[in-house]
ZADO-1210 file (C-alpha; in nm, 4 decimals, padded with zeros to 6 digits):
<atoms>
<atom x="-01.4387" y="03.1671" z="02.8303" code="UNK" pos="1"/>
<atom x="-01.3898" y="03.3562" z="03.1440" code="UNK" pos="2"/>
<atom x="-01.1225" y="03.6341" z="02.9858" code="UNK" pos="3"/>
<atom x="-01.2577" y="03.8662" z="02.7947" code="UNK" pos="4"/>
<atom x="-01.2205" y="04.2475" z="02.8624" code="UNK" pos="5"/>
<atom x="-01.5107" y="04.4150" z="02.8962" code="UNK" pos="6"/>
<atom x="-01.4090" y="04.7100" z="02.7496" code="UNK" pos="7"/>
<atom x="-01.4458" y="04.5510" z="02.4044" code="UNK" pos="8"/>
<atom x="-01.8323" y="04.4874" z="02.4366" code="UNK" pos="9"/>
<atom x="-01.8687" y="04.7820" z="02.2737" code="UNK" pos="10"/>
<atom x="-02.1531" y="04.7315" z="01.9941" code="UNK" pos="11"/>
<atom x="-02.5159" y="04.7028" z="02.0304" code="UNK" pos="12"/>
<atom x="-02.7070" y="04.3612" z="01.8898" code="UNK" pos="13"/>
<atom x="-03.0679" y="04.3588" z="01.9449" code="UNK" pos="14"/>
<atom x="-03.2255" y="03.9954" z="01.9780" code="UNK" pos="15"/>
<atom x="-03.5922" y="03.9492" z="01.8115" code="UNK" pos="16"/>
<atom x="-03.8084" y="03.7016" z="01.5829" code="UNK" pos="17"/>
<atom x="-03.9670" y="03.8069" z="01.2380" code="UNK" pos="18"/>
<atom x="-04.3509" y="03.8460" z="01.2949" code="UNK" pos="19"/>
<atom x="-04.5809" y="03.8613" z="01.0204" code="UNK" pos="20"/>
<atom x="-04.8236" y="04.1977" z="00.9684" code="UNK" pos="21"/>
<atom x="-05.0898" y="04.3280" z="00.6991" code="UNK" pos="22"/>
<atom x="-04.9868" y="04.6330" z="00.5619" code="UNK" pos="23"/>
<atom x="-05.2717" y="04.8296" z="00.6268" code="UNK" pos="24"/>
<atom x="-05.2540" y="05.0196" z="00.2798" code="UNK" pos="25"/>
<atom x="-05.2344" y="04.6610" z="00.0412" code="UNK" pos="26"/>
<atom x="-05.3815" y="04.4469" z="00.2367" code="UNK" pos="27"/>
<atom x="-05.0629" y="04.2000" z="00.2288" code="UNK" pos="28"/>
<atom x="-04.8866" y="04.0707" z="00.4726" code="UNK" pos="29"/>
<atom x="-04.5185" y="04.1259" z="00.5305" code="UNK" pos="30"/>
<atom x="-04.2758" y="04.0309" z="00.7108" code="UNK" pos="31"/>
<atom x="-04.0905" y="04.2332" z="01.0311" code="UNK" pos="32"/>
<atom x="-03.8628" y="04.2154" z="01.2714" code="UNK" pos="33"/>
<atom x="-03.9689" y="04.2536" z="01.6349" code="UNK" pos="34"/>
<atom x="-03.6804" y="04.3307" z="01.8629" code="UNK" pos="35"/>
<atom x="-03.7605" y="04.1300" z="02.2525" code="UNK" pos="36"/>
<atom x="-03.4600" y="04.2517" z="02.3699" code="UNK" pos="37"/>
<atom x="-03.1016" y="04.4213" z="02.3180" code="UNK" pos="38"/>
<atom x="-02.7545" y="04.3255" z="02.4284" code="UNK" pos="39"/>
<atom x="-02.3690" y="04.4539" z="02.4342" code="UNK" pos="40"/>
<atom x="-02.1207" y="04.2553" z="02.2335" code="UNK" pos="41"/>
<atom x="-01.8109" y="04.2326" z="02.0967" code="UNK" pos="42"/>
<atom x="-01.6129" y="04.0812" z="01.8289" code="UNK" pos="43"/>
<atom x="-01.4572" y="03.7669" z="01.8565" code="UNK" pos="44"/>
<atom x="-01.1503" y="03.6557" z="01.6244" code="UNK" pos="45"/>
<atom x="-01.2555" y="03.3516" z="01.4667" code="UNK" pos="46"/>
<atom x="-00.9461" y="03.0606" z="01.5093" code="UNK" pos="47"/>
<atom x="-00.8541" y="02.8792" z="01.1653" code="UNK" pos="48"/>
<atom x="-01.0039" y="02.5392" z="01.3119" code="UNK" pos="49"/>
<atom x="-01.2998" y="02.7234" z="01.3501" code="UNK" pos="50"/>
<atom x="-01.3242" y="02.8388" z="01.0103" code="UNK" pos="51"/>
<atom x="-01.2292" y="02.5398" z="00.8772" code="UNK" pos="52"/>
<atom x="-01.5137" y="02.3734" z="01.0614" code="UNK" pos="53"/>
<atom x="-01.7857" y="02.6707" z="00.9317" code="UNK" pos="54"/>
<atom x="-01.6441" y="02.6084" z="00.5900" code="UNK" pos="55"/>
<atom x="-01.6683" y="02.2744" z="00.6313" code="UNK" pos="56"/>
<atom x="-02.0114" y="02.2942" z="00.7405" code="UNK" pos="57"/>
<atom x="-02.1094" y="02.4895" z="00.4238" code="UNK" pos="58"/>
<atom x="-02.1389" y="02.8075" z="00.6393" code="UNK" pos="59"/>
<atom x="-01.9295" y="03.0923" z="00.4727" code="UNK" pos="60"/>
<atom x="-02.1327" y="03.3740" z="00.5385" code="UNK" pos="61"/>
<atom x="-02.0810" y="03.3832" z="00.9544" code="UNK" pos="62"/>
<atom x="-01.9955" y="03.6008" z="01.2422" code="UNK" pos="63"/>
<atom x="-01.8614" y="03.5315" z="01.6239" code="UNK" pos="64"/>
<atom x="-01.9780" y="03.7549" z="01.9033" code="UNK" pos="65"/>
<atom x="-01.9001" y="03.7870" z="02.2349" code="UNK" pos="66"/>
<atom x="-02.2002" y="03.8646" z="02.5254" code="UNK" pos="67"/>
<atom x="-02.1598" y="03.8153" z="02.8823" code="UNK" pos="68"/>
<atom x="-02.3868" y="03.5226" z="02.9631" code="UNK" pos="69"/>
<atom x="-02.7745" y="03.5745" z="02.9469" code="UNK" pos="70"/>
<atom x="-03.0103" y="03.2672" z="02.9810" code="UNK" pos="71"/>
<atom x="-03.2287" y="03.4548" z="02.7634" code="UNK" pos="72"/>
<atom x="-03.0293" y="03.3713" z="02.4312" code="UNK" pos="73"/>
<atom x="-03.1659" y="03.0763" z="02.2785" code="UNK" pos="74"/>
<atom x="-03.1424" y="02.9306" z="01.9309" code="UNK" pos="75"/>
<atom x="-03.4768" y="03.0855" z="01.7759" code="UNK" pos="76"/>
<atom x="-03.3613" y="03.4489" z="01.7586" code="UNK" pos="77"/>
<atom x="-03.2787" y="03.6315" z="01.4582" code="UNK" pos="78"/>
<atom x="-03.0106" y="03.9049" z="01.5435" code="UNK" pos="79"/>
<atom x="-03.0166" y="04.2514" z="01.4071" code="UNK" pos="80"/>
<atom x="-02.6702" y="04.4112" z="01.4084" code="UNK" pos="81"/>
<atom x="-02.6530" y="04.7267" z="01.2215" code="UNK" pos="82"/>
<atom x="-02.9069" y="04.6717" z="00.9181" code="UNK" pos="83"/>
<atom x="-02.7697" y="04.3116" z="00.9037" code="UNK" pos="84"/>
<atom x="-02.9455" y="04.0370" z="00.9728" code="UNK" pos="85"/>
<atom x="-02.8570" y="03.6680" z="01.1312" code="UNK" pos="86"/>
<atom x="-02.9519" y="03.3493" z="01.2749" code="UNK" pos="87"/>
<atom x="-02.7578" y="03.2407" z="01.6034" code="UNK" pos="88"/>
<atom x="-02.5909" y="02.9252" z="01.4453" code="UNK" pos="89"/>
<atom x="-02.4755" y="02.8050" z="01.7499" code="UNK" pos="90"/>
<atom x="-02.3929" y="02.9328" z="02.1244" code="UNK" pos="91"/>
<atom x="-02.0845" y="02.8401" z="02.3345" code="UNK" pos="92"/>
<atom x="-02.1932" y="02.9035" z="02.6749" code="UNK" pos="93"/>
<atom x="-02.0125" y="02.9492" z="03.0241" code="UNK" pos="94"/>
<atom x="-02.2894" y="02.9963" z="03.3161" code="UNK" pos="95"/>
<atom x="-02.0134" y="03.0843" z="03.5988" code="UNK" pos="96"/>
<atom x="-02.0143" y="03.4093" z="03.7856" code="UNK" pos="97"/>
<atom x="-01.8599" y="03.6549" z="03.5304" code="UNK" pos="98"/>
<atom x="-01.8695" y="03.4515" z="03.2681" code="UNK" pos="99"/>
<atom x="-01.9247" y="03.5229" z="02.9018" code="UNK" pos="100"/>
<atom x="-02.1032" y="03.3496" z="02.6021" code="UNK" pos="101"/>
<atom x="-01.9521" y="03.2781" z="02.2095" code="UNK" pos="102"/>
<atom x="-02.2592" y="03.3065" z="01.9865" code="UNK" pos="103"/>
<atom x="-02.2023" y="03.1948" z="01.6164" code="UNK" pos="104"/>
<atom x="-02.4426" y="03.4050" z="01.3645" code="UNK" pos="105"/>
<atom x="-02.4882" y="03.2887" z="00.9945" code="UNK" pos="106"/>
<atom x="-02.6491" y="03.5709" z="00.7667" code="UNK" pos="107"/>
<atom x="-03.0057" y="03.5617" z="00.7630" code="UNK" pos="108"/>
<atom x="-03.1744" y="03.5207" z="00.4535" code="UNK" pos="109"/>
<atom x="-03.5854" y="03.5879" z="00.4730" code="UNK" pos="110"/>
</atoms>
């Protein structure tokens, strides 16, 4: 995917796993998310192949963004966009000089 204006990575996503902690006050432990790192993006327009494909894969709740590439994106982050939460589903990468990645997100559900 080497056209993309940048002008459109507009939004903030930050990248991070869920870590578990003890709540100091009840003694249980919860849950988190720990933010490793943080990332422009922007919104990409899904195709109707592609939701056919995500439907067809029993995925209805997803998202396509837009980063420019980073080797640090992998498969085990959650990513927190807003106060949402999601899973990277999949990522369509391009490792050329200027070059930009397609992440798919499906909503995270702890």
């Amino acid at each position: 995917m080497k056209k993309y204006n940048l002008a459109r990575l507009n939004k903030r996503a930050e990248f991070g796993t869920y870590t578990e902690q003890i709540n100091e006050n009840t003694g249980m432990s919860q849950q988190t998310f720990q933010p490793s790192f943080s990332l422009w993006f922007g919104n990409y327009t899904q195709t109707i192949q592609e939701q056919l494909t995500l439907t067809g894969n029993n995925i209805t709740d997803s998202k396509m963004i837009v980063i420019r590439h980073n080797d640090q994106v992998s498969g085990t982050y959650i990513v927190r966009i807003d106060e949402s939460l999601y899973k990277v589903s999949n990522i369509a990468s391009d490792d050329g000089i200027d070059s930009f990645d397609v992440i798919t997100l499906v909503k995270y559900g702890k």
